[in-house]
mmCIF entry with sequence, helices, sheets and N, C-alpha, C, O atoms, coordinates in Angstrom:
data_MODEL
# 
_entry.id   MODEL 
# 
_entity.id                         1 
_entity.type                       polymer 
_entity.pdbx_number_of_molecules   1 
# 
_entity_poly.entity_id                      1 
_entity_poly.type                           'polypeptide(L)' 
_entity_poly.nstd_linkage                   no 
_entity_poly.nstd_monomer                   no 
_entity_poly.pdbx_seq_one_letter_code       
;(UNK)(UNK)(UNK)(UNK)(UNK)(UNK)(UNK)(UNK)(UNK)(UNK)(UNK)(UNK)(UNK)(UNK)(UNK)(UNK)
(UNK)(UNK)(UNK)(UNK)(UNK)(UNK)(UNK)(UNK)(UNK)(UNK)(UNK)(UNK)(UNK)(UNK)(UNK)(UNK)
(UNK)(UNK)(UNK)(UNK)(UNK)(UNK)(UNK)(UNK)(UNK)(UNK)(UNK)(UNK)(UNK)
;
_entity_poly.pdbx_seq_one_letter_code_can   XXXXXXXXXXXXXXXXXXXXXXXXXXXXXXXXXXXXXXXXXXXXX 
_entity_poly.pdbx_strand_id                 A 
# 
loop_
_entity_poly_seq.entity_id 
_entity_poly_seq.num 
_entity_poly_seq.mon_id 
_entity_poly_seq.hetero 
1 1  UNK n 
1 2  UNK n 
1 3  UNK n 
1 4  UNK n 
1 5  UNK n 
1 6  UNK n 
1 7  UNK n 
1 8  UNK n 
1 9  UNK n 
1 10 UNK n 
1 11 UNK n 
1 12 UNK n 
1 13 UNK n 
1 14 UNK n 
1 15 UNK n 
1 16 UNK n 
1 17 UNK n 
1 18 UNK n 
1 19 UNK n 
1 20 UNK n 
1 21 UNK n 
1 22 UNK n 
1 23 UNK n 
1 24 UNK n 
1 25 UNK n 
1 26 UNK n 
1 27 UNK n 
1 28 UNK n 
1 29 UNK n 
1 30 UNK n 
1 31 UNK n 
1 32 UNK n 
1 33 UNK n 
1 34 UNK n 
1 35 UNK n 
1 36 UNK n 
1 37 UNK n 
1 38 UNK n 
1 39 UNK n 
1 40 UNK n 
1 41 UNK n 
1 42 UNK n 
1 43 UNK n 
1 44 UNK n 
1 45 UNK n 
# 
_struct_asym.id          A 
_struct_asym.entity_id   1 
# 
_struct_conf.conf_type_id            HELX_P 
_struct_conf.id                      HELX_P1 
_struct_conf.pdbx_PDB_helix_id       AA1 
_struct_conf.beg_label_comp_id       UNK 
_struct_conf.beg_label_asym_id       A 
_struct_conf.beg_label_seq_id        2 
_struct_conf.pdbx_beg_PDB_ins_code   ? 
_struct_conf.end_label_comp_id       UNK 
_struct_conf.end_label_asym_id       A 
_struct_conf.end_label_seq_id        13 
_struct_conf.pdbx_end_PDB_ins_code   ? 
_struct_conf.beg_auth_comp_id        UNK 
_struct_conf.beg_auth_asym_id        A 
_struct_conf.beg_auth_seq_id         2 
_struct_conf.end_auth_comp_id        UNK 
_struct_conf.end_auth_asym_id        A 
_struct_conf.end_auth_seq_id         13 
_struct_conf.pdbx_PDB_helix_class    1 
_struct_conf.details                 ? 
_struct_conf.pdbx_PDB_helix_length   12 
# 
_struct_conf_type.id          HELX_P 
_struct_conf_type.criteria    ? 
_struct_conf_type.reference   ? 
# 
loop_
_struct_sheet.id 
_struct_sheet.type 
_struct_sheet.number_strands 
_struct_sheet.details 
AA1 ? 2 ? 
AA2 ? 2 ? 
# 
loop_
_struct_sheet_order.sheet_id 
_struct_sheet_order.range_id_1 
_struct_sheet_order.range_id_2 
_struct_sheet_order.offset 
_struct_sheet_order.sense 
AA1 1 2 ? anti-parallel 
AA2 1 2 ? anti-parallel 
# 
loop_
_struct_sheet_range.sheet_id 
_struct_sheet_range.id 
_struct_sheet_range.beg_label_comp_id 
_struct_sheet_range.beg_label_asym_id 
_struct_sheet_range.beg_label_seq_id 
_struct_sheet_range.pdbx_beg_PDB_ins_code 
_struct_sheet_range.end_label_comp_id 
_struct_sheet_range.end_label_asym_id 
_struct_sheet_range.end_label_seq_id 
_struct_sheet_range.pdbx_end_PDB_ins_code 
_struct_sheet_range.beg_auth_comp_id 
_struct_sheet_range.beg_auth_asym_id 
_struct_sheet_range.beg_auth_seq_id 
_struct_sheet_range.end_auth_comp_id 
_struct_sheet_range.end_auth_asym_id 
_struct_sheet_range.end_auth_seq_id 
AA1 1 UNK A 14 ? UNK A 18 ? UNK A 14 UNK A 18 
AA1 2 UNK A 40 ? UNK A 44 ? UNK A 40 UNK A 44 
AA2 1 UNK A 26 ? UNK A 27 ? UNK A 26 UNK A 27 
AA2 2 UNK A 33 ? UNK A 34 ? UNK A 33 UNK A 34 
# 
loop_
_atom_site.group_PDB 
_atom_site.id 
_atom_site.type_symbol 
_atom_site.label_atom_id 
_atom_site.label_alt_id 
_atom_site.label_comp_id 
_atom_site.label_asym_id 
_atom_site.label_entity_id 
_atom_site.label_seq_id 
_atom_site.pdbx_PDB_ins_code 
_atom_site.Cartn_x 
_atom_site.Cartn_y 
_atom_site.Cartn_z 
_atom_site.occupancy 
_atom_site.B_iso_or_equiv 
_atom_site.pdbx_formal_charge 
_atom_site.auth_seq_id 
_atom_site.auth_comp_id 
_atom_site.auth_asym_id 
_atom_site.auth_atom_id 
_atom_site.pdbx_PDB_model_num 
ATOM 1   N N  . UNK A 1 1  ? 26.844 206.528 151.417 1.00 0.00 ? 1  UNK A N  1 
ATOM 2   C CA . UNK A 1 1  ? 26.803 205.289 150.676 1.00 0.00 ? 1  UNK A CA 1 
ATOM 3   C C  . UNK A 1 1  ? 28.038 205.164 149.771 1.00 0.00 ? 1  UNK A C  1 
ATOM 4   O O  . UNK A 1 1  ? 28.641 204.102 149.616 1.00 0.00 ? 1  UNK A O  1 
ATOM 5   N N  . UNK A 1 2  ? 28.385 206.381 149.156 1.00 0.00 ? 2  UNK A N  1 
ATOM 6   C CA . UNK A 1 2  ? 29.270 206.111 148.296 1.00 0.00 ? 2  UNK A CA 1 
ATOM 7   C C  . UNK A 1 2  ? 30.795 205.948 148.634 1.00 0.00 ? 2  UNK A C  1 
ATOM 8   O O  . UNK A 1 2  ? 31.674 205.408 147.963 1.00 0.00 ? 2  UNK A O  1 
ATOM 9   N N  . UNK A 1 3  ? 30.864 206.529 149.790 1.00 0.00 ? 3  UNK A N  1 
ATOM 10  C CA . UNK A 1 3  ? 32.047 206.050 150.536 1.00 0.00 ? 3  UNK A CA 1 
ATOM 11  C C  . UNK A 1 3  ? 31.990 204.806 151.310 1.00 0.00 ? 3  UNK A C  1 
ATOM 12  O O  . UNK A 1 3  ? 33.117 204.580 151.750 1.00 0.00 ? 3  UNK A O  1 
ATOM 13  N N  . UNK A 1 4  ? 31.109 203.863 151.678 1.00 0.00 ? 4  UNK A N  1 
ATOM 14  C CA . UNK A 1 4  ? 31.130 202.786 151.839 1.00 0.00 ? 4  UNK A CA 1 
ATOM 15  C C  . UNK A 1 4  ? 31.303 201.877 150.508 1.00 0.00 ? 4  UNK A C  1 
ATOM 16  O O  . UNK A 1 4  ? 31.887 200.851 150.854 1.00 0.00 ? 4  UNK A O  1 
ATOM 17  N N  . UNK A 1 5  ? 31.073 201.859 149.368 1.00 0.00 ? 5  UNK A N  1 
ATOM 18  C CA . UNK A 1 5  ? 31.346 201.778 148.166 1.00 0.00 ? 5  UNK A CA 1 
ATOM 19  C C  . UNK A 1 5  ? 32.855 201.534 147.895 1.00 0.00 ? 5  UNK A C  1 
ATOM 20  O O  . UNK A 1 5  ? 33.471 200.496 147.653 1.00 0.00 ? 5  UNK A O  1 
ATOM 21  N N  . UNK A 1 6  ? 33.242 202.794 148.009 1.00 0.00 ? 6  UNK A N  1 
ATOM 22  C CA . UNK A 1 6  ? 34.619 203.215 147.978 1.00 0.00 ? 6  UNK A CA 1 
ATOM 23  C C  . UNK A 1 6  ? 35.461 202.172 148.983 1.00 0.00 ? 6  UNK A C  1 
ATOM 24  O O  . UNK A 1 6  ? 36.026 201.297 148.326 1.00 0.00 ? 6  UNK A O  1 
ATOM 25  N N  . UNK A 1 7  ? 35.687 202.061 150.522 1.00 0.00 ? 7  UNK A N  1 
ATOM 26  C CA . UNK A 1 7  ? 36.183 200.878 151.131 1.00 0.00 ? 7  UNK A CA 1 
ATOM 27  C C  . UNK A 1 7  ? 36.373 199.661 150.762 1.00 0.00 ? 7  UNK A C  1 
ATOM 28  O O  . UNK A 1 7  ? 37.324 198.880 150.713 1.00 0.00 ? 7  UNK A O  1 
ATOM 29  N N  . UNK A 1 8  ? 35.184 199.657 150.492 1.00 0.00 ? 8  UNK A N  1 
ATOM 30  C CA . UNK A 1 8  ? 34.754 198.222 150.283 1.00 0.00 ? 8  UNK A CA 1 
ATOM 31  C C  . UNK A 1 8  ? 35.358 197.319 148.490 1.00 0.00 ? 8  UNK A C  1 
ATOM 32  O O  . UNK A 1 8  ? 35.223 196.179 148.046 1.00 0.00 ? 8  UNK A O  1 
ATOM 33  N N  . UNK A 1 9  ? 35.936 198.441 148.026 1.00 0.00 ? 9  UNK A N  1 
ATOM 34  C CA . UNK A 1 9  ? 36.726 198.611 146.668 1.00 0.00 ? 9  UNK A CA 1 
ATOM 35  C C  . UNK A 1 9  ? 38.117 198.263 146.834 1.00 0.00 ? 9  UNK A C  1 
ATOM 36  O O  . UNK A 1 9  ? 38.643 197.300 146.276 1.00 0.00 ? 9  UNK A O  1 
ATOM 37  N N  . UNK A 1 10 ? 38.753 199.136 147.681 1.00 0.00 ? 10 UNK A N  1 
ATOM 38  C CA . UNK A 1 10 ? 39.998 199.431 148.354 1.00 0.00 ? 10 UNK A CA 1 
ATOM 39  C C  . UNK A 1 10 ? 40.565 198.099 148.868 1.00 0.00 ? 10 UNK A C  1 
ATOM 40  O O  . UNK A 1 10 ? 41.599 197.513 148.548 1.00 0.00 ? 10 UNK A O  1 
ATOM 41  N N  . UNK A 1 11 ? 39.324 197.688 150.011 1.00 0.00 ? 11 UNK A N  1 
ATOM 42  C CA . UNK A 1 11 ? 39.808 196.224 150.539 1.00 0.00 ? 11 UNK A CA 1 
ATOM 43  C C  . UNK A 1 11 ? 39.782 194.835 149.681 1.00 0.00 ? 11 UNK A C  1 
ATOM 44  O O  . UNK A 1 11 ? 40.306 193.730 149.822 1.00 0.00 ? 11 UNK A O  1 
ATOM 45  N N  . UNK A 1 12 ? 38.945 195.414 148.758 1.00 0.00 ? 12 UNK A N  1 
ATOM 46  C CA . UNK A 1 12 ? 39.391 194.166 147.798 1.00 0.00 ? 12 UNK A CA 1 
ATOM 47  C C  . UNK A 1 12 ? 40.490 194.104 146.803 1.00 0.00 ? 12 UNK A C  1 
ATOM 48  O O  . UNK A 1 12 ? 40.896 193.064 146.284 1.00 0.00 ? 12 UNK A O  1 
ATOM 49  N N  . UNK A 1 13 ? 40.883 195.149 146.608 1.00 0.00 ? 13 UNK A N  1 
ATOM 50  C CA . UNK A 1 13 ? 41.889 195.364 145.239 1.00 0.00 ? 13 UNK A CA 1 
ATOM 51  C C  . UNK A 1 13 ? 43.255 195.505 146.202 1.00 0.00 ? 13 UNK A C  1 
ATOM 52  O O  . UNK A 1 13 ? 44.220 195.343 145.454 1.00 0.00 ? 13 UNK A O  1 
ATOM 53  N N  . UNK A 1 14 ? 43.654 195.719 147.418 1.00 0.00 ? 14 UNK A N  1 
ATOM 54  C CA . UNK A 1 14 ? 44.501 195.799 148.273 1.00 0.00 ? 14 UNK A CA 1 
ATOM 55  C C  . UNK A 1 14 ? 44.540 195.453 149.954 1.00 0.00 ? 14 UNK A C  1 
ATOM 56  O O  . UNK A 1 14 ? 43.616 195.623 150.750 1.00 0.00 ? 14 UNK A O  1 
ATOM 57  N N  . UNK A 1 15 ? 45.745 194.976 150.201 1.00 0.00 ? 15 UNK A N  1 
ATOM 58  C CA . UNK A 1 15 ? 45.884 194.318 151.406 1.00 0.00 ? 15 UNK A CA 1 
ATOM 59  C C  . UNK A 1 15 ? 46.093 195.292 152.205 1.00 0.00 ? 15 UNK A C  1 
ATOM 60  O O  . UNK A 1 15 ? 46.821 195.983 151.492 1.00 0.00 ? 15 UNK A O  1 
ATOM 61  N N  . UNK A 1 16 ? 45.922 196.188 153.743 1.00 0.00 ? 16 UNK A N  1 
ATOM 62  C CA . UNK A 1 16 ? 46.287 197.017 154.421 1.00 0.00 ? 16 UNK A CA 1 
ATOM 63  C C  . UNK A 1 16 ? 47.146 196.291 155.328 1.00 0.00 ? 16 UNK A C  1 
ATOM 64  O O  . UNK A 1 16 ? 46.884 195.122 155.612 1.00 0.00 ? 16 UNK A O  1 
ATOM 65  N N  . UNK A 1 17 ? 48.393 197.031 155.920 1.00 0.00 ? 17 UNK A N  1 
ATOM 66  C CA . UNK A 1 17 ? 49.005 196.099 156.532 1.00 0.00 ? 17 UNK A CA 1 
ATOM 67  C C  . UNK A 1 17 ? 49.908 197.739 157.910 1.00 0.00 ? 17 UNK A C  1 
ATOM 68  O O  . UNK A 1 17 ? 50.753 198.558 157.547 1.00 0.00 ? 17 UNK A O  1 
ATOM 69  N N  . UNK A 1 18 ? 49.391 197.651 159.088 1.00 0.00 ? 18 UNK A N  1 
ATOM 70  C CA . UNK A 1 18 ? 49.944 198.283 159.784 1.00 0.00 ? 18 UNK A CA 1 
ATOM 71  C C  . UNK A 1 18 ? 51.532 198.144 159.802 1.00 0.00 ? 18 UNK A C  1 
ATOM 72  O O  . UNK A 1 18 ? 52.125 197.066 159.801 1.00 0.00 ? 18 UNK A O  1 
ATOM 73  N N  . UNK A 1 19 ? 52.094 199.334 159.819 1.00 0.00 ? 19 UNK A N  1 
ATOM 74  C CA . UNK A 1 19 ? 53.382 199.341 160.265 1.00 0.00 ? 19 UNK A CA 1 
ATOM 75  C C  . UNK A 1 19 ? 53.523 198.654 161.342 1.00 0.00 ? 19 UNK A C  1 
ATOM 76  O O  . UNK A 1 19 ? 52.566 198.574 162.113 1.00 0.00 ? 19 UNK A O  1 
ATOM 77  N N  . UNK A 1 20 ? 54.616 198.076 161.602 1.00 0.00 ? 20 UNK A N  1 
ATOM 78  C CA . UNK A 1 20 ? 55.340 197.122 162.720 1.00 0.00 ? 20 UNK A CA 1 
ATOM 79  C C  . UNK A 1 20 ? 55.403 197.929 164.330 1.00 0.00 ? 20 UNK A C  1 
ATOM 80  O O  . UNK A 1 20 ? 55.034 197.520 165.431 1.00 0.00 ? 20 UNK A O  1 
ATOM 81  N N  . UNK A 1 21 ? 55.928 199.007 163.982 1.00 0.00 ? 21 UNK A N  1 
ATOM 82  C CA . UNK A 1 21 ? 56.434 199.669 164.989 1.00 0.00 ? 21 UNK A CA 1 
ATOM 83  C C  . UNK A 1 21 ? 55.822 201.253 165.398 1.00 0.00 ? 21 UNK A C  1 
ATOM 84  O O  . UNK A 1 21 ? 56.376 202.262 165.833 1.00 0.00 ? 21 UNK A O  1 
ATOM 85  N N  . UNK A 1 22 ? 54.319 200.912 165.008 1.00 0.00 ? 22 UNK A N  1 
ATOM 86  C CA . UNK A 1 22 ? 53.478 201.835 164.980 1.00 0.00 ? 22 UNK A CA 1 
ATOM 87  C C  . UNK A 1 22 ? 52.811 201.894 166.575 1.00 0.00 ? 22 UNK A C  1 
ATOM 88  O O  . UNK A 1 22 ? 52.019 200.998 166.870 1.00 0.00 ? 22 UNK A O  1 
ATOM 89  N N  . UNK A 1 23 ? 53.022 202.581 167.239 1.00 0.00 ? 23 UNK A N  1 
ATOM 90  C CA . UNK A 1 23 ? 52.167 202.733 168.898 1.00 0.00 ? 23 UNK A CA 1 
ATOM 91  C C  . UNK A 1 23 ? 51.073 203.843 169.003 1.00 0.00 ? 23 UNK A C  1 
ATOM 92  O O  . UNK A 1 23 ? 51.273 205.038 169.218 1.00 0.00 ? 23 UNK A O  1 
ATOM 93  N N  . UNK A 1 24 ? 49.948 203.252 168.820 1.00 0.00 ? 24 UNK A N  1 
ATOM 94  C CA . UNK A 1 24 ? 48.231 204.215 169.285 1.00 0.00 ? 24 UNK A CA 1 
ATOM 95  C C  . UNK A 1 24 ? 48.513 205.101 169.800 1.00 0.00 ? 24 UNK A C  1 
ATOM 96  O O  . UNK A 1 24 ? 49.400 204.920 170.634 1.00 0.00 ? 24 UNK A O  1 
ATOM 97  N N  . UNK A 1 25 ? 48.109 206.204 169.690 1.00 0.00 ? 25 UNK A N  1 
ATOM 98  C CA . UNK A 1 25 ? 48.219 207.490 170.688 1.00 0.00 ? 25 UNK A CA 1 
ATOM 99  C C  . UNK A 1 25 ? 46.969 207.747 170.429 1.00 0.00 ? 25 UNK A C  1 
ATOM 100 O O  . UNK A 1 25 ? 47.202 208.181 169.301 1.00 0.00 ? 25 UNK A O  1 
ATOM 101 N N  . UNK A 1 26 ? 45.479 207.876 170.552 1.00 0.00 ? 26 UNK A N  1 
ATOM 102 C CA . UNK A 1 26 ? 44.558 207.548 170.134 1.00 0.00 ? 26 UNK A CA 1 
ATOM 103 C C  . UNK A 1 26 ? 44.383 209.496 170.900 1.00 0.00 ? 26 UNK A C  1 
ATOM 104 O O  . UNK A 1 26 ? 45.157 210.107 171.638 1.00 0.00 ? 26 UNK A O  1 
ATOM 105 N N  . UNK A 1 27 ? 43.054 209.920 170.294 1.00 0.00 ? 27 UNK A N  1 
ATOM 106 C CA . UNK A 1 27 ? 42.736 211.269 170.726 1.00 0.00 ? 27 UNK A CA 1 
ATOM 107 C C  . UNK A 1 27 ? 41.332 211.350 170.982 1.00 0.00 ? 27 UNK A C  1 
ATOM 108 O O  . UNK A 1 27 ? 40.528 211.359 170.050 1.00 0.00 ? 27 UNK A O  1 
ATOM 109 N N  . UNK A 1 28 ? 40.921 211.420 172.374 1.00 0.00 ? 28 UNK A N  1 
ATOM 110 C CA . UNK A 1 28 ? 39.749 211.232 172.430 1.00 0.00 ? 28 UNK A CA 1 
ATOM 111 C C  . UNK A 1 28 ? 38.975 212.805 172.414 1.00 0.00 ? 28 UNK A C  1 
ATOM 112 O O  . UNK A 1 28 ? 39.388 213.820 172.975 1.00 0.00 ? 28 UNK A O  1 
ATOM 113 N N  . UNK A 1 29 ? 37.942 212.675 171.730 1.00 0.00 ? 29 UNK A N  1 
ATOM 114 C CA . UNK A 1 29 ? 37.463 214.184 171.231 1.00 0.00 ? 29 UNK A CA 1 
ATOM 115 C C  . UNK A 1 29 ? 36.190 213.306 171.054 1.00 0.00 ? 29 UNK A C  1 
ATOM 116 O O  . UNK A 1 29 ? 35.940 212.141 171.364 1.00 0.00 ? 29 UNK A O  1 
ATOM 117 N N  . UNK A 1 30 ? 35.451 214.327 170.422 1.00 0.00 ? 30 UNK A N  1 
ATOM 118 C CA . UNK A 1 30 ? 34.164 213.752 169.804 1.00 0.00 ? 30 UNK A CA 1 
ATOM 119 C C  . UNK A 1 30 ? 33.857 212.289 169.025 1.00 0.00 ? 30 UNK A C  1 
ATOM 120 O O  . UNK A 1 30 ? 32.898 211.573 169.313 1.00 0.00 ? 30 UNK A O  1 
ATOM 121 N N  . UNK A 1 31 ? 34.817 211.992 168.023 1.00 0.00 ? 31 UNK A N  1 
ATOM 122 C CA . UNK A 1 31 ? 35.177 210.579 168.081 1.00 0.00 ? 31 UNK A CA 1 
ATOM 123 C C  . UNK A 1 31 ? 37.022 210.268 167.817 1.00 0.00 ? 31 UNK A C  1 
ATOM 124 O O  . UNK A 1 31 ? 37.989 210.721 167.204 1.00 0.00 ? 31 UNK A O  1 
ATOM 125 N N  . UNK A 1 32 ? 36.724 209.431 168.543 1.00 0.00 ? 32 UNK A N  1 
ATOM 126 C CA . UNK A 1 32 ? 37.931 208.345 168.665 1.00 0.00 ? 32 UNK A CA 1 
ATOM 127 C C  . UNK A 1 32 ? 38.902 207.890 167.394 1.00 0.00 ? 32 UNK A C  1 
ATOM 128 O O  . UNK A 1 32 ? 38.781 206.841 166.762 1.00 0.00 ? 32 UNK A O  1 
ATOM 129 N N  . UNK A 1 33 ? 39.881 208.913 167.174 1.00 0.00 ? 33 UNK A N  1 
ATOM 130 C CA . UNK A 1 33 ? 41.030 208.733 166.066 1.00 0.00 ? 33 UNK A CA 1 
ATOM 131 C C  . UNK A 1 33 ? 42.285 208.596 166.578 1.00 0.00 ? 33 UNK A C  1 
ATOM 132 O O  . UNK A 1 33 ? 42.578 208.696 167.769 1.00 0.00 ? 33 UNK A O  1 
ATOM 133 N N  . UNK A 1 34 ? 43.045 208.360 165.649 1.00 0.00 ? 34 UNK A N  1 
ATOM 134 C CA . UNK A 1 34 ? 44.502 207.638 166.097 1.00 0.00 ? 34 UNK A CA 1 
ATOM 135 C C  . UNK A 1 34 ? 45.371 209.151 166.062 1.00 0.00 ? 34 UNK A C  1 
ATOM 136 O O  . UNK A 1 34 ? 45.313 209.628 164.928 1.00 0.00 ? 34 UNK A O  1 
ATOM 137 N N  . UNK A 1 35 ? 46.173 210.028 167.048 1.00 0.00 ? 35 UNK A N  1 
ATOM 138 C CA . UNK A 1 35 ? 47.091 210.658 166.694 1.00 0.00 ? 35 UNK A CA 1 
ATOM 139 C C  . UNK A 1 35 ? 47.605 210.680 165.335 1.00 0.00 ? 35 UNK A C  1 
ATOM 140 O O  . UNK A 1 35 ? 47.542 209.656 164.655 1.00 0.00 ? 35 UNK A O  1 
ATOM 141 N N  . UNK A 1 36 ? 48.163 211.868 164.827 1.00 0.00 ? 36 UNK A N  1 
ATOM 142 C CA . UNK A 1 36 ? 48.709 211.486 163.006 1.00 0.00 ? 36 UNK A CA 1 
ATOM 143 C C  . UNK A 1 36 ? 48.378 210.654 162.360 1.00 0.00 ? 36 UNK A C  1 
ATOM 144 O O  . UNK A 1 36 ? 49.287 210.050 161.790 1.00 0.00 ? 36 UNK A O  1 
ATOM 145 N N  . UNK A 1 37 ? 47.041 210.218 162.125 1.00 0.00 ? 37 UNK A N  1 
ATOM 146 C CA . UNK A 1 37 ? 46.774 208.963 160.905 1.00 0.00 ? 37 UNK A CA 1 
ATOM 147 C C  . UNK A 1 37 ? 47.155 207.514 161.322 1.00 0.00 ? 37 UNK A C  1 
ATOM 148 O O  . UNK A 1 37 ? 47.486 207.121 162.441 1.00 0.00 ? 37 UNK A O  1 
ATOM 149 N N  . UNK A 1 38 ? 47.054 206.930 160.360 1.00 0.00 ? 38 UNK A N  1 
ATOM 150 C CA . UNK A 1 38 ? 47.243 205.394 161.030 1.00 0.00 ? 38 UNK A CA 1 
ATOM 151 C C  . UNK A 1 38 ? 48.520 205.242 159.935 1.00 0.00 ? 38 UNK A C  1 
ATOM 152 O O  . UNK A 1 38 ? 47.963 205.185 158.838 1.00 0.00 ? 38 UNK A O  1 
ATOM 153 N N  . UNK A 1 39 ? 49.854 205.159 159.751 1.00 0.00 ? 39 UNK A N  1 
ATOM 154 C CA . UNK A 1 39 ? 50.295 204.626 158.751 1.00 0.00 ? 39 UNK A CA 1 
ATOM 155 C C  . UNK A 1 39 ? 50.259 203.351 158.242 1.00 0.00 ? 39 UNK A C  1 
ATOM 156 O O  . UNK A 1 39 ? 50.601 202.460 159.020 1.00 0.00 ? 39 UNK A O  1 
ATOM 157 N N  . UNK A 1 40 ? 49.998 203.106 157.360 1.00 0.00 ? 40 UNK A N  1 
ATOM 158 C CA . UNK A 1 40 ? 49.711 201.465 156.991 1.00 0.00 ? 40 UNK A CA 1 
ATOM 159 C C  . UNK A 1 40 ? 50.517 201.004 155.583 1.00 0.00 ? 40 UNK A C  1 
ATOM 160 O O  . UNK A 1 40 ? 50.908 202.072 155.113 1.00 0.00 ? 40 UNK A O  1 
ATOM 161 N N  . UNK A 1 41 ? 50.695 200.552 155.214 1.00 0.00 ? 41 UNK A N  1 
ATOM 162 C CA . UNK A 1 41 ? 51.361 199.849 153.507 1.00 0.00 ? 41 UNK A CA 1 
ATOM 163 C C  . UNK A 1 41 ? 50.350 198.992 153.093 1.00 0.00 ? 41 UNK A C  1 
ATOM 164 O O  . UNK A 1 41 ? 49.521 198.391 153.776 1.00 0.00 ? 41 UNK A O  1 
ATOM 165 N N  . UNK A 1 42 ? 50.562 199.016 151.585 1.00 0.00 ? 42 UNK A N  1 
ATOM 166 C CA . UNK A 1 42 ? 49.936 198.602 150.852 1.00 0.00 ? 42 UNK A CA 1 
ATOM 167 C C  . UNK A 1 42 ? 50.112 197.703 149.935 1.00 0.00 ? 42 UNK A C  1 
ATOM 168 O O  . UNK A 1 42 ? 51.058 197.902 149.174 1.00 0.00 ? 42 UNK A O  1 
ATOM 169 N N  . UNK A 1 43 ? 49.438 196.704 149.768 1.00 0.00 ? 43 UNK A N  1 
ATOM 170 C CA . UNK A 1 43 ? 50.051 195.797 148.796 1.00 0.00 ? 43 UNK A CA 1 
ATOM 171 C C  . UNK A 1 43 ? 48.919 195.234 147.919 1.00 0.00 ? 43 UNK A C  1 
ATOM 172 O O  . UNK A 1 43 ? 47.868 194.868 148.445 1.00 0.00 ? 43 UNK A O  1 
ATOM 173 N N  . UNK A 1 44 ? 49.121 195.158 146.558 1.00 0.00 ? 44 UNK A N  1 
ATOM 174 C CA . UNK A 1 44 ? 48.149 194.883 145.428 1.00 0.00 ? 44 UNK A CA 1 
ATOM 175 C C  . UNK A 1 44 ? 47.639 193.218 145.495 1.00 0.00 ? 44 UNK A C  1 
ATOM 176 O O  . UNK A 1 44 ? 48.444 192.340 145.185 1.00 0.00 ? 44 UNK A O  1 
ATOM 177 N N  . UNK A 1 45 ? 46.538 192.950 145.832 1.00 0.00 ? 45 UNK A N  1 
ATOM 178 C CA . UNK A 1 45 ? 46.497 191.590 146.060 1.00 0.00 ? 45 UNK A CA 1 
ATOM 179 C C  . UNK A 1 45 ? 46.590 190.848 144.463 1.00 0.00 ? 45 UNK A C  1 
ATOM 180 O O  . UNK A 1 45 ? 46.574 189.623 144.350 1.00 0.00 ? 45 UNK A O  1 
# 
C-alpha cells in the first residue's frame, strides 16, 4: 500500500519523460523488466 502511495505522489509532484533515444531490451524472467532500468528525466510540474 505504501508504495502505491508513494507513486502516486511522485506522479503528481513530477512529469516522467523517457529519454528520446532509449531502445527496450526488455528481460524476460519471472517478470517482465526493461534491461538497465528505464532512464527517464524529470521535471517539477
Amino acid at each position: 500500500m505504501q508504495m502505491r502511495i508513494n507513486i502516486a505522489m511522485i506522479l503528481q509532484r513530477f512529469k516522467l519523460t523517457l529519454l528520446s533515444d532509449y531502445q527496450l531490451q526488455p528481460i524476460f524472467n519471472f517478470n517482465t523488466r526493461p534491461k538497465n532500468g528505464l532512464p527517464m528525466l524529470t521535471h517539477a510540474r
